[in-house]
N, CA, C and O atoms as a GROMACS GRO file, in nm:
protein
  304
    1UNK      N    1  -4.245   0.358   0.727
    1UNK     CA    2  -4.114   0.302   0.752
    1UNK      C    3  -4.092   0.187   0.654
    1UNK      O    4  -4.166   0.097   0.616
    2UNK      N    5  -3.941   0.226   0.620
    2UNK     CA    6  -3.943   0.057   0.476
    2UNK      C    7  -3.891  -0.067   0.536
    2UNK      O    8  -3.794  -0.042   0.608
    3UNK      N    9  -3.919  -0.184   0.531
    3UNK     CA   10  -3.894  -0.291   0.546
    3UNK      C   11  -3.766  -0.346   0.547
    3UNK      O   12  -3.710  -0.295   0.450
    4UNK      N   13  -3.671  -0.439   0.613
    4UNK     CA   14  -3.549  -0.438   0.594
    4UNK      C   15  -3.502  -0.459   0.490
    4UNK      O   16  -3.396  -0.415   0.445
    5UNK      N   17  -3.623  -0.573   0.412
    5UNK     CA   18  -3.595  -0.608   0.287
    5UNK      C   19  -3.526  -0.542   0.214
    5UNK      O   20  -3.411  -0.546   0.171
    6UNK      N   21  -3.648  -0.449   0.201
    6UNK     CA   22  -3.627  -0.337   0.104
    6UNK      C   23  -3.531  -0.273   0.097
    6UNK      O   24  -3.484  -0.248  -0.014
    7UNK      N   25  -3.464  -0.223   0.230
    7UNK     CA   26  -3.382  -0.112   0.233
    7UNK      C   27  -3.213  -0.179   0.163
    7UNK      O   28  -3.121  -0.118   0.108
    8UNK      N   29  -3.235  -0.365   0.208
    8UNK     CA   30  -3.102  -0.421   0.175
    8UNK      C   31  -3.113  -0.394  -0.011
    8UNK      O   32  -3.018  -0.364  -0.084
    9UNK      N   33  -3.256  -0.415  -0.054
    9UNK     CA   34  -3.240  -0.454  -0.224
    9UNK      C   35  -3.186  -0.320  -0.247
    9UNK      O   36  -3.087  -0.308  -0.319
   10UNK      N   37  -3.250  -0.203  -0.186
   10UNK     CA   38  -3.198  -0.073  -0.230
   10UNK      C   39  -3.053  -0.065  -0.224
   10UNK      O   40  -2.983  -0.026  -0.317
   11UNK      N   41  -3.004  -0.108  -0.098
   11UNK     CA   42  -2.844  -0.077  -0.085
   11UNK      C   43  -2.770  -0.187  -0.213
   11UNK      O   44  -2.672  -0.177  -0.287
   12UNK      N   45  -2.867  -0.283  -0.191
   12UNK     CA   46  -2.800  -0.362  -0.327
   12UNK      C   47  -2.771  -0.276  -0.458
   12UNK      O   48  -2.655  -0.284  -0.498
   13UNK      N   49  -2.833  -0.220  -0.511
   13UNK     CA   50  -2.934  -0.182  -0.632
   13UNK      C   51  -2.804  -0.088  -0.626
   13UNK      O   52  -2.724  -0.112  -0.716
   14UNK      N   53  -2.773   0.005  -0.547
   14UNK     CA   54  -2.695   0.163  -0.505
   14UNK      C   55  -2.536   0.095  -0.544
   14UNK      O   56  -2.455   0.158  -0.611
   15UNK      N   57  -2.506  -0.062  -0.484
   15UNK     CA   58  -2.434  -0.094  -0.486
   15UNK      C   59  -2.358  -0.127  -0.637
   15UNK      O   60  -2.255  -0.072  -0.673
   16UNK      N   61  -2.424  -0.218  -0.707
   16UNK     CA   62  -2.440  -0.244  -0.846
   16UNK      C   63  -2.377  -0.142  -0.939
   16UNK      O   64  -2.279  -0.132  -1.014
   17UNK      N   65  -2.510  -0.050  -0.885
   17UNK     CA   66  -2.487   0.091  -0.981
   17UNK      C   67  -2.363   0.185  -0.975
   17UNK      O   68  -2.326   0.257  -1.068
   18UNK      N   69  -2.306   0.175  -0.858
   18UNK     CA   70  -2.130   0.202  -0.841
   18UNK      C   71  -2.038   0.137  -0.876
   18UNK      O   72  -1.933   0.179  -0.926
   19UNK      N   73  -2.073   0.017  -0.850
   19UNK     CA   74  -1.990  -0.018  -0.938
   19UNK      C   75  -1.945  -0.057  -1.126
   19UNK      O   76  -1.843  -0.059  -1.194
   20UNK      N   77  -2.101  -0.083  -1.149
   20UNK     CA   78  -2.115  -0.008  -1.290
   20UNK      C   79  -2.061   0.100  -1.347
   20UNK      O   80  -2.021   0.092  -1.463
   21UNK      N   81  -2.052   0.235  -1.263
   21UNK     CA   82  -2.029   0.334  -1.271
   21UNK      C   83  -1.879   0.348  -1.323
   21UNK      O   84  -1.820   0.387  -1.424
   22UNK      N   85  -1.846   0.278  -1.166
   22UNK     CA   86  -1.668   0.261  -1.191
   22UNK      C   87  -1.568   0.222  -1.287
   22UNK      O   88  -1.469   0.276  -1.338
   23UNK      N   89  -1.636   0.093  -1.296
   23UNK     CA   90  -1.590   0.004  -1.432
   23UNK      C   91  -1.596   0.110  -1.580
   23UNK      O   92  -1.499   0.134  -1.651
   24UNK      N   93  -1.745   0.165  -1.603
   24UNK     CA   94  -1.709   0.244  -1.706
   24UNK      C   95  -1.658   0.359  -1.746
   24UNK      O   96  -1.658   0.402  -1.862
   25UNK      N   97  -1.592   0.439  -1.595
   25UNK     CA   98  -1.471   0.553  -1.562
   25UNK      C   99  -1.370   0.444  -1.625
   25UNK      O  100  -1.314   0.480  -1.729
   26UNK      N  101  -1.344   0.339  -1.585
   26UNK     CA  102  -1.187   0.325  -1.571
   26UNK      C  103  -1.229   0.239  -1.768
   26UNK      O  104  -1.161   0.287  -1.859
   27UNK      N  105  -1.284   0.180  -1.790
   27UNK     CA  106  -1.275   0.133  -1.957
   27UNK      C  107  -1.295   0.309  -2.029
   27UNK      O  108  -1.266   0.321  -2.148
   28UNK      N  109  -1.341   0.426  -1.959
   28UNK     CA  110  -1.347   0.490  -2.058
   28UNK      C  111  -1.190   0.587  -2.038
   28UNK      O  112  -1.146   0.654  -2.131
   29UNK      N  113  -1.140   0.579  -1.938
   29UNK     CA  114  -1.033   0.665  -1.911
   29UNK      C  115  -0.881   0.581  -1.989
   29UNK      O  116  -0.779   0.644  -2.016
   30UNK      N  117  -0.902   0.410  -2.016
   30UNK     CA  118  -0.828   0.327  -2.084
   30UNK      C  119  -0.824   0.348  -2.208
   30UNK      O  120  -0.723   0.311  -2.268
   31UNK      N  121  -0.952   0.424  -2.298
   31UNK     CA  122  -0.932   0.450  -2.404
   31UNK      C  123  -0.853   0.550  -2.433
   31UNK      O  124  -0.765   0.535  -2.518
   32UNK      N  125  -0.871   0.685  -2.359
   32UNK     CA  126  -0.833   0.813  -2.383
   32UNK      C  127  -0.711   0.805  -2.421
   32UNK      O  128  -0.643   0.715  -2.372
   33UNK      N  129  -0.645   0.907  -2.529
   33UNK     CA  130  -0.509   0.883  -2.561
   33UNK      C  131  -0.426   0.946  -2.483
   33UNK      O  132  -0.350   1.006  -2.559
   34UNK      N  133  -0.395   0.969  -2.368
   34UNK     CA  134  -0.328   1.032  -2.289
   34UNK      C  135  -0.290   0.943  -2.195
   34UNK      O  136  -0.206   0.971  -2.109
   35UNK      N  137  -0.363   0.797  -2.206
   35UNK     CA  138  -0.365   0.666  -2.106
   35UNK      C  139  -0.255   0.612  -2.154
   35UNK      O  140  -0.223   0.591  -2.271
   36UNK      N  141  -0.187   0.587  -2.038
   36UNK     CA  142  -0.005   0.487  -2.058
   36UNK      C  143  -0.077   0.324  -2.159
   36UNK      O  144  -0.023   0.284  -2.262
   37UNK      N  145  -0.190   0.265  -2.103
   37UNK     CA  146  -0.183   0.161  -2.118
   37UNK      C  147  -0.310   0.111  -2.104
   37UNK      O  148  -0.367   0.151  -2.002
   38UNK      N  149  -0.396   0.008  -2.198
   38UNK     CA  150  -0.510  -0.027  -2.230
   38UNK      C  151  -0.541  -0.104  -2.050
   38UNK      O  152  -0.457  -0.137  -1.966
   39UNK      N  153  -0.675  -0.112  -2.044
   39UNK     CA  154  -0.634  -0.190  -1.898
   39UNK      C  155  -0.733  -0.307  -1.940
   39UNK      O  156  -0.843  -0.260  -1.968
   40UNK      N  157  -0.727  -0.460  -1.955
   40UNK     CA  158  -0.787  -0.557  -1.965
   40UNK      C  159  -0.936  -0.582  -1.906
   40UNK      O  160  -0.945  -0.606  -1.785
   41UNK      N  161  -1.024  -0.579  -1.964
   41UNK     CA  162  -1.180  -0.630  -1.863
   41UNK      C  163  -1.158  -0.729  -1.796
   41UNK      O  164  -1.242  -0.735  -1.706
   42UNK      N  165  -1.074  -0.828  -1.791
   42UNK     CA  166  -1.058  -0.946  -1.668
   42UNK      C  167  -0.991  -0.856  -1.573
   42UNK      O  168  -1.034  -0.881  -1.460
   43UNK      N  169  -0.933  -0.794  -1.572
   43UNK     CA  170  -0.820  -0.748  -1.469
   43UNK      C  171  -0.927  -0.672  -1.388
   43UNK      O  172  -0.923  -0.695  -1.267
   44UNK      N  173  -1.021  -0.590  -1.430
   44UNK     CA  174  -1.064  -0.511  -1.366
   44UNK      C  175  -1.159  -0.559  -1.310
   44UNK      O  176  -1.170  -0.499  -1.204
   45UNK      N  177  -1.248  -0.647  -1.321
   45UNK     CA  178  -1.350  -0.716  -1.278
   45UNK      C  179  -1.294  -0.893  -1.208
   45UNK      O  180  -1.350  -1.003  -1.213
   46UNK      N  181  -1.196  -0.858  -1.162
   46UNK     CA  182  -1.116  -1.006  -1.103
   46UNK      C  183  -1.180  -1.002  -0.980
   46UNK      O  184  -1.144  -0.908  -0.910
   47UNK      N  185  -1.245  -1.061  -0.941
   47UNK     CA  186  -1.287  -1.049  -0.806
   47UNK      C  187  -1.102  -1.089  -0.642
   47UNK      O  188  -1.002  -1.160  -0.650
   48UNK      N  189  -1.143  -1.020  -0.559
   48UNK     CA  190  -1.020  -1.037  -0.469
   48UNK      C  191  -1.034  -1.189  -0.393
   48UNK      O  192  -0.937  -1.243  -0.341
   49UNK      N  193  -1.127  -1.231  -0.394
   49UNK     CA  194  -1.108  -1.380  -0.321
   49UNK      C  195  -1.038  -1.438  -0.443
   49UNK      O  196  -0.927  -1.461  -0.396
   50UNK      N  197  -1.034  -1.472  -0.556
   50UNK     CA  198  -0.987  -1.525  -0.643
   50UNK      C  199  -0.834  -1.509  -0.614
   50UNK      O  200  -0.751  -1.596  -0.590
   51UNK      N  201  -0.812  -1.302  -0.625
   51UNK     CA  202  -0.671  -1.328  -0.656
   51UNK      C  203  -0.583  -1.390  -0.509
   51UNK      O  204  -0.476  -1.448  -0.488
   52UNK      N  205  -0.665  -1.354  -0.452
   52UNK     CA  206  -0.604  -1.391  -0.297
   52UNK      C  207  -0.556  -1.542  -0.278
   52UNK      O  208  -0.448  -1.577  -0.230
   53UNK      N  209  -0.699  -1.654  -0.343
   53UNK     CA  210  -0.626  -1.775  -0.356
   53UNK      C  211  -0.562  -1.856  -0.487
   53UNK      O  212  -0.572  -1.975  -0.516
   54UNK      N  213  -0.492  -1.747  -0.557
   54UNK     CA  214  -0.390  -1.763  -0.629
   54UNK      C  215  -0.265  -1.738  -0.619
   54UNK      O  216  -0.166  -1.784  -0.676
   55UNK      N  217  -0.290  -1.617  -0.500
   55UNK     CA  218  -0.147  -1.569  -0.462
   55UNK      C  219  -0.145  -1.590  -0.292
   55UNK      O  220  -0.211  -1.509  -0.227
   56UNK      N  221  -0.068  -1.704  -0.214
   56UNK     CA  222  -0.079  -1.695  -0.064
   56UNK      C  223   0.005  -1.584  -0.026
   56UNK      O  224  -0.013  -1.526   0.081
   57UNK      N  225   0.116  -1.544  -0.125
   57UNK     CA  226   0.176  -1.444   0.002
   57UNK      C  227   0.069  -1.318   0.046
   57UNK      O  228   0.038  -1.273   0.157
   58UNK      N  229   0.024  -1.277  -0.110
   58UNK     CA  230  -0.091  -1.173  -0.072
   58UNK      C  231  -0.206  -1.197   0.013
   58UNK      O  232  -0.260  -1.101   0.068
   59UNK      N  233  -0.264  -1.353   0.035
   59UNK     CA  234  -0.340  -1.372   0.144
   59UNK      C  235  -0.273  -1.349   0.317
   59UNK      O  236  -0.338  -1.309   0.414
   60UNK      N  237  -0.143  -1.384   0.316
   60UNK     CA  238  -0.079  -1.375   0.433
   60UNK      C  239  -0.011  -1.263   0.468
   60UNK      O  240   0.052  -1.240   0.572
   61UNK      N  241  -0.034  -1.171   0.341
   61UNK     CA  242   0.028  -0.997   0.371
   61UNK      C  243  -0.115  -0.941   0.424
   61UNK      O  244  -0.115  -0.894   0.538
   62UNK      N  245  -0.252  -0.942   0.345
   62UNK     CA  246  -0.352  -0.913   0.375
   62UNK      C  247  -0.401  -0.956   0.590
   62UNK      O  248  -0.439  -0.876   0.676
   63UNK      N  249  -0.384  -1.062   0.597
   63UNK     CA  250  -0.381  -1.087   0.747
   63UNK      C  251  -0.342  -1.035   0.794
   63UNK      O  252  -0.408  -0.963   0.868
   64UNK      N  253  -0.176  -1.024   0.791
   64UNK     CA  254  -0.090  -0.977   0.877
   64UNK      C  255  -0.151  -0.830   0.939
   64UNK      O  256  -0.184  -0.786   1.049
   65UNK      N  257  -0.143  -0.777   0.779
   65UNK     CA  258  -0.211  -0.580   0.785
   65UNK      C  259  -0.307  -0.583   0.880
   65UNK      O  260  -0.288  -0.527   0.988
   66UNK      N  261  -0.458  -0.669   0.843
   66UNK     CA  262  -0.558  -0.670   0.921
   66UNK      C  263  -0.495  -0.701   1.064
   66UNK      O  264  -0.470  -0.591   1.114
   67UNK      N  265  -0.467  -0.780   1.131
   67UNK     CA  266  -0.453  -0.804   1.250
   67UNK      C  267  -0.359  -0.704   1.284
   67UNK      O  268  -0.397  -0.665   1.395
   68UNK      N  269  -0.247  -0.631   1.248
   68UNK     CA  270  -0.205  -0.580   1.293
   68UNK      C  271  -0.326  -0.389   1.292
   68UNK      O  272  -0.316  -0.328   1.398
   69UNK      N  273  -0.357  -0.366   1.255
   69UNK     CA  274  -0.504  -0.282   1.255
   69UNK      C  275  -0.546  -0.318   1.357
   69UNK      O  276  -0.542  -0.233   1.446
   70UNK      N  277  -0.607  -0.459   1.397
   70UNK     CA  278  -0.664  -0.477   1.527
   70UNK      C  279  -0.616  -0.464   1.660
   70UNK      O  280  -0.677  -0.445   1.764
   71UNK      N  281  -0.477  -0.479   1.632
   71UNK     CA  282  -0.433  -0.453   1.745
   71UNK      C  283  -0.414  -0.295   1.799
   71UNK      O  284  -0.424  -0.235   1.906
   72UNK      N  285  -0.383  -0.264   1.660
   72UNK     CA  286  -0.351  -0.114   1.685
   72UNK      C  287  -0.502  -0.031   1.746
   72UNK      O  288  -0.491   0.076   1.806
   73UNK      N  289  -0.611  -0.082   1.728
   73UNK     CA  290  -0.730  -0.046   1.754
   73UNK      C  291  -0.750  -0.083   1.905
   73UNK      O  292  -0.829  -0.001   1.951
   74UNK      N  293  -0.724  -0.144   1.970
   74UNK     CA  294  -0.746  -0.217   2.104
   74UNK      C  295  -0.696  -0.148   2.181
   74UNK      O  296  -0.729  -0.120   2.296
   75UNK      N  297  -0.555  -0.096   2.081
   75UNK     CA  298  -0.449   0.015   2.174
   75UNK      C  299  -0.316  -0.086   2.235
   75UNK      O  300  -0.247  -0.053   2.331
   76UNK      N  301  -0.303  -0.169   2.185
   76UNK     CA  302  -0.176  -0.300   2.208
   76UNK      C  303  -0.038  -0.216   2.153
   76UNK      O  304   0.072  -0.272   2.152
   0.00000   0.00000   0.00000
């Protein structure tokens, strides 16, 4: 049996590697000439807490959605 450790570095490791993955689908699909439009390496690697506290309405649209999900889950 593996250790919790372990199993988190693995999910880490799995994690990484998807998203590695992703990033170089979308820089290689930006090159292709059939692509409307180059897509920026900041843009794509912006992390969402950032953009969230740059933009409040999008922090206070993001809530709203969530809580309203929760409610809808409770059955309200």
């Amino acid at each position: 049996m593996m250790m919790q450790g372990s199993l988190s570095d693995a999910a880490q490791d799995a994690h990484a590697r998807a998203i590695g993955t992703r990033h170089a689908e979308i820089l290689r699909a930006a090159r292709l000439p059939h692509a409307p439009l180059a897509m920026p390496r900041q843009v794509i690697e912006r992390p969402l807490a950032e953009a969230v506290a740059q933009t409040p309405f999008l922090s206070r649209l993001i809530g709203v959605f969530a809580s309203g999900i929760g409610r809808t889950a409770r059955g309200r």
